[in-house]
C-alpha positions as CSV (number, residue, x, y, z in Angstrom):
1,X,21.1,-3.3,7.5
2,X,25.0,-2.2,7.8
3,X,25.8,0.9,8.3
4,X,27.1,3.4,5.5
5,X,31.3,4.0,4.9
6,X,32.5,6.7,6.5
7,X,32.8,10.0,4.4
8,X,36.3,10.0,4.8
9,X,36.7,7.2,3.0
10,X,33.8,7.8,0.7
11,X,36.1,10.8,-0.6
12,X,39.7,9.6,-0.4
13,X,38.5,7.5,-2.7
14,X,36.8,9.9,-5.3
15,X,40.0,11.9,-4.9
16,X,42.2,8.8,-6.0
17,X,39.8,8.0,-9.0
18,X,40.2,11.8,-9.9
19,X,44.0,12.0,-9.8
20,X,43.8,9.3,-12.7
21,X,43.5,5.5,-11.1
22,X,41.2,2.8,-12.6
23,X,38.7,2.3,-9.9
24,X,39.8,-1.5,-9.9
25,X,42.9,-0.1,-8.5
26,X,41.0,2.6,-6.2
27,X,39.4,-0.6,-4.5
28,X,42.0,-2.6,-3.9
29,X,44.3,0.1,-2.4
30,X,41.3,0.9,0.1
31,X,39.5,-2.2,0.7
32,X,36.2,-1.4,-1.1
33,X,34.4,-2.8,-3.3
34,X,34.8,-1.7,-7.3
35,X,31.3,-1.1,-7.9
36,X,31.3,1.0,-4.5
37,X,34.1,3.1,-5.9
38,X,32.7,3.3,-9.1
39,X,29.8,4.8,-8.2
40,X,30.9,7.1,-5.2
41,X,32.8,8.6,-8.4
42,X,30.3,8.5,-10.3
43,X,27.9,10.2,-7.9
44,X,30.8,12.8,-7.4
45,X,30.3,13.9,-10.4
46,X,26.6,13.8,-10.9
47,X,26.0,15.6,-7.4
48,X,29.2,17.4,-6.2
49,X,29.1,15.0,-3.0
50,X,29.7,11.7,-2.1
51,X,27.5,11.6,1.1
52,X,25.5,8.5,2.0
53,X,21.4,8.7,1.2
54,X,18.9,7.7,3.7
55,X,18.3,4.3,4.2
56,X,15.5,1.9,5.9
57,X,11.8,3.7,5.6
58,X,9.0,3.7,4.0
59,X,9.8,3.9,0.3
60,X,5.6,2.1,-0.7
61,X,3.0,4.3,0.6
62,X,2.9,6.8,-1.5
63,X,1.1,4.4,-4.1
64,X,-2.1,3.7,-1.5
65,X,-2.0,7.2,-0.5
66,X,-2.7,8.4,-4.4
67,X,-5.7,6.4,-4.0
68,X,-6.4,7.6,-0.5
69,X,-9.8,8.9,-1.5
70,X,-10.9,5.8,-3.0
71,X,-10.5,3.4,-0.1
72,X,-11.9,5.7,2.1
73,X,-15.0,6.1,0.4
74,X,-15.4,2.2,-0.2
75,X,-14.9,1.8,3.3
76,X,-17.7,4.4,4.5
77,X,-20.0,2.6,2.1
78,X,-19.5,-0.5,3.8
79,X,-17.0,-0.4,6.9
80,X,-18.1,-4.1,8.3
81,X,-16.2,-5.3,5.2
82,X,-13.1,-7.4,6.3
83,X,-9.3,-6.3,4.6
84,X,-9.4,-8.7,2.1
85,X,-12.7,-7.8,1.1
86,X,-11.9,-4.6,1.1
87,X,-8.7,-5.5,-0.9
88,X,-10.9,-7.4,-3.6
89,X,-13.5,-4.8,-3.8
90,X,-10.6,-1.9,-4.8
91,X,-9.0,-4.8,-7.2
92,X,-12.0,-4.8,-8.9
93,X,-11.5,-0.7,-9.3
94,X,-8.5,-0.9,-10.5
95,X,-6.3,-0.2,-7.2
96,X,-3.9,-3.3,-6.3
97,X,-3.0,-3.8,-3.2
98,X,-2.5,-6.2,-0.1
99,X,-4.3,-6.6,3.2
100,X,-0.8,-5.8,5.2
101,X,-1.0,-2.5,3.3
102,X,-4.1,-1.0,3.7
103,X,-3.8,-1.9,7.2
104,X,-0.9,-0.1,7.7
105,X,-2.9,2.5,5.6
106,X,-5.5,2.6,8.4
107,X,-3.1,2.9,10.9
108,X,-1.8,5.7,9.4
109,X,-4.9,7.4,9.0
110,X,-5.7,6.4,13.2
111,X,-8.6,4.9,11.4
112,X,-9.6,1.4,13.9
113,X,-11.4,-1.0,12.2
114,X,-12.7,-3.2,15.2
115,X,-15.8,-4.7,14.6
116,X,-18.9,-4.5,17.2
117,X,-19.3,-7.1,20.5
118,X,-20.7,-9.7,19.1
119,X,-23.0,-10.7,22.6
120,X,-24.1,-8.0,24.9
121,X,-22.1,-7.6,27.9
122,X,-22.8,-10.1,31.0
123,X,-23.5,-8.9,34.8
124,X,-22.2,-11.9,36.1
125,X,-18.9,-12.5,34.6
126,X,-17.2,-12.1,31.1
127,X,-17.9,-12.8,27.8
C-alpha cells in the first residue's frame, strides 16, 4: 500500500482551493490528482484538518466478535467439530462467516483447536 501525501502538500492545496481555484486547476498546479484535491477540501471543511486516516488493519472483526458468544458456545458443545463444520453449523443460526475467519477468531481468543493423537505414543521410535 503507498504511503499517504505529505501534509504539507495535503494543505497547500486546501489553501489554494480556499483562495477561490477550481480544484481542476488546484491539481494540475500541484501534481495531484482532482478527486484527491477535491476531497482534502472537502474534508477541510467537514473536520478542520486535512490529516491522512489510518490505513492497513483489521477493519472485519468486529462482525464475528458481535457473535463472540455464539461460536463459543457451539464450540464447547462440540469442539472435535472441524472449521467448516463449525462454519456450517453457525450458517445454520444465522451467523455468516468463513473458515479463514473464525480461525483468526480463535487465534485471537489464544483458543488452539488441535485435535488429539490419533495412536498412542511408541517407545521405539515415532509415530
Amino acid at each position: 500500500m503507498p504511503s499517504p501525501l505529505s501534509l504539507d502538500l495535503r494543505e497547500r492545496v486546501v489553501a489554494a482551493v480556499a483562495e477561490g481555484a477550481s480544484c481542476h486547476q488546484v491539481a494540475a498546479r500541484f501534481g495531484v490528482s482532482v478527486s484527491s484535491a477535491c476531497r482534502w477540501s472537502e474534508r477541510f471543511r467537514q473536520d478542520g484538518h486535512v490529516a491522512a486516516r489510518p490505513s492497513g488493519g483489521d477493519h472485519t472483526s468486529h462482525r464475528i466478535e458481535a457473535h463472540a458468544g455464539l461460536i463459543l458456545a457451539t464450540y464447547e458443545e462440540r469442539p472435535d467439530l472441524f472449521l467448516h463444520e463449525l462454519r456450517d453449523a453457525l450458517a445454520g443460526r444465522g451467523v455468516p462467516t468463513s473458515t479463514s475467519g473464525l480461525w483468526r477468531f480463535f487465534r485471537r481468543h489464544r483458543i488452539t483447536r488441535k485435535k488429539g493423537r490419533s495412536t498412542p505414543p511408541s517407545r521405539r521410535g515415532r509415530t
